[in-house]
C-alpha positions as CSV (number, residue, x, y, z in Angstrom):
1,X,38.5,173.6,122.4
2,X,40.8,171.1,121.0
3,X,42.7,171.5,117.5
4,X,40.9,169.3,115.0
5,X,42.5,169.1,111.7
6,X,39.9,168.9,108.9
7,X,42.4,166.3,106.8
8,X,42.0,163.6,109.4
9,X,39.5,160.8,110.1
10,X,38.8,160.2,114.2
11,X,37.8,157.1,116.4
12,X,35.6,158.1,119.3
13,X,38.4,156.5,121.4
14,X,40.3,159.7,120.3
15,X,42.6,158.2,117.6
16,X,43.6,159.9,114.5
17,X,44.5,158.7,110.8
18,X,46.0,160.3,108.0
19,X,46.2,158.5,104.5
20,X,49.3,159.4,102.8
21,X,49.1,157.2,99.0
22,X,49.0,153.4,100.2
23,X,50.1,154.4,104.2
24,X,47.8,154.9,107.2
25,X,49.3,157.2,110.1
26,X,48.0,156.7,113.3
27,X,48.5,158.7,116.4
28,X,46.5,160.6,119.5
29,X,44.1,163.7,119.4
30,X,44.8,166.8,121.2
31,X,41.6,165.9,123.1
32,X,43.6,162.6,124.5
33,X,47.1,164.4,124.8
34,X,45.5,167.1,127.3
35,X,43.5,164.5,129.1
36,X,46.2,162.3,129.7
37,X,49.0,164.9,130.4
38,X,52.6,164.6,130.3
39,X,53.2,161.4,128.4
40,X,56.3,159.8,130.2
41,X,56.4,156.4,128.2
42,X,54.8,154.9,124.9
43,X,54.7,151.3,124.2
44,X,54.1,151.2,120.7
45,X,53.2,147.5,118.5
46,X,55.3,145.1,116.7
47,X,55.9,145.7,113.4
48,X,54.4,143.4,111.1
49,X,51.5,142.4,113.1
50,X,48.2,142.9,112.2
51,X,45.7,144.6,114.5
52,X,41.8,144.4,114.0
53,X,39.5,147.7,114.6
54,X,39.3,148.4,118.2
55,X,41.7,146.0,118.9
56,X,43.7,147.2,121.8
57,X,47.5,148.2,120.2
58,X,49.9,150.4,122.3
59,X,50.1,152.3,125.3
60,X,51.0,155.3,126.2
61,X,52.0,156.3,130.2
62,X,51.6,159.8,131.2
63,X,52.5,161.4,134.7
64,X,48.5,160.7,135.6
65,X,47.8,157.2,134.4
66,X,48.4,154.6,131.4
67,X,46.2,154.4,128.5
68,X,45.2,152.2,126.2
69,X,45.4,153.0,122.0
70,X,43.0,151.2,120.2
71,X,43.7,150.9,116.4
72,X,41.1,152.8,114.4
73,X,41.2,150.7,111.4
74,X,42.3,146.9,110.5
75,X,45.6,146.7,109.0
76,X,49.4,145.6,109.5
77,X,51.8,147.9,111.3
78,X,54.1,148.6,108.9
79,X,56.7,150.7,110.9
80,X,56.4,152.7,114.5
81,X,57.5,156.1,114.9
82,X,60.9,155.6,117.0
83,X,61.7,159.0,118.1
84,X,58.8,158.6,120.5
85,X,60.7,155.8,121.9
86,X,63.6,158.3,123.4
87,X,61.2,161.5,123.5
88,X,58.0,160.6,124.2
89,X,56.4,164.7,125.3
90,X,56.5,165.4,121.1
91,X,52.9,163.6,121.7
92,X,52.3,166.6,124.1
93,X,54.1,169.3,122.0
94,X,52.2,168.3,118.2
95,X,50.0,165.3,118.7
96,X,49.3,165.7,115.0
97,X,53.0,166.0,114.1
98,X,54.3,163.0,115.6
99,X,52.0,159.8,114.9
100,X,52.6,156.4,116.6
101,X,52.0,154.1,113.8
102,X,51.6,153.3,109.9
103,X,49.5,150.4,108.5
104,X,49.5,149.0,105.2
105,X,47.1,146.7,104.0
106,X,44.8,148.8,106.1
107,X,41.0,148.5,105.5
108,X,40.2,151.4,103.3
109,X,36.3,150.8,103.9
110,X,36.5,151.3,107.5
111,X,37.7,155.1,106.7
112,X,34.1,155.7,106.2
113,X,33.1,154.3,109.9
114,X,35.5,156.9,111.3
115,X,34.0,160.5,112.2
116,X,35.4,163.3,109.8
117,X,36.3,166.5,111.8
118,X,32.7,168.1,112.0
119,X,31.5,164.4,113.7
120,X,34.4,164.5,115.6
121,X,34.0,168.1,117.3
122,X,30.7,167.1,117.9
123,X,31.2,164.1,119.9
124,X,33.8,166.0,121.9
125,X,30.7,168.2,122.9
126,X,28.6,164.9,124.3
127,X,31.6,164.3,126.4
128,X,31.4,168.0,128.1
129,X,27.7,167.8,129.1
């Protein structure tokens, strides 16, 4: 079974955010890392955009296929994680370590929508039937 960290809020699209005072982090489950495999490449968003939820915003290239990340919640990226950029298998060594994104002026509502760690373990039982 995957690691699920009870701290963090999940998308069913296998995103992850942690709230740190006024800053969302964004990155990748396990559940996505081990699907995807060695991640060779990540595209990440311009910062300063803003992104709506389930708005398609980065992708990330392993040695299977490229994926799209969708953004969990609506905000502004406010900075990208750049040692992805040069050593993108962190993702694959601590997906929960090394997130892709922050967001400010994030949409704190939208939290809610998101499945805590029970909901999230859960859903990742629907997906093994």
């Amino acid at each position: 079974m995957s690691k699920i960290p009870a701290t963090l809020r999940y998308s069913t699209d296998h995103e992850w955010v942690r709230i740190e005072g006024s800053v969302a982090y964004v990155g990748i489950t396990d559940y996505a890392q081990d699907t995807l495999g060695e991640v060779v490449y990540v595209e990440l968003p311009p910062e300063g955009d803003s992104f709506e939820a389930n708005e398609e915003i980065a992708t990330i290239e392993s040695v299977k296929a490229a994926s799209a990340i969708y953004n969990p919640i609506r905000g502004t990226v406010d900075a990208v994680n750049d040692e992805l950029g040069g050593s993108p298998e962190l993702i694959n060594e601590d997906c929960y370590a090394h997130h892709l994104y922050t967001l400010r002026d994030y949409d704190a509502d939208a939290l809610e929508a998101l499945l805590d760690a029970g909901g999230y373990e859960e859903f990742l039982r629907t997906l093994d039937e």
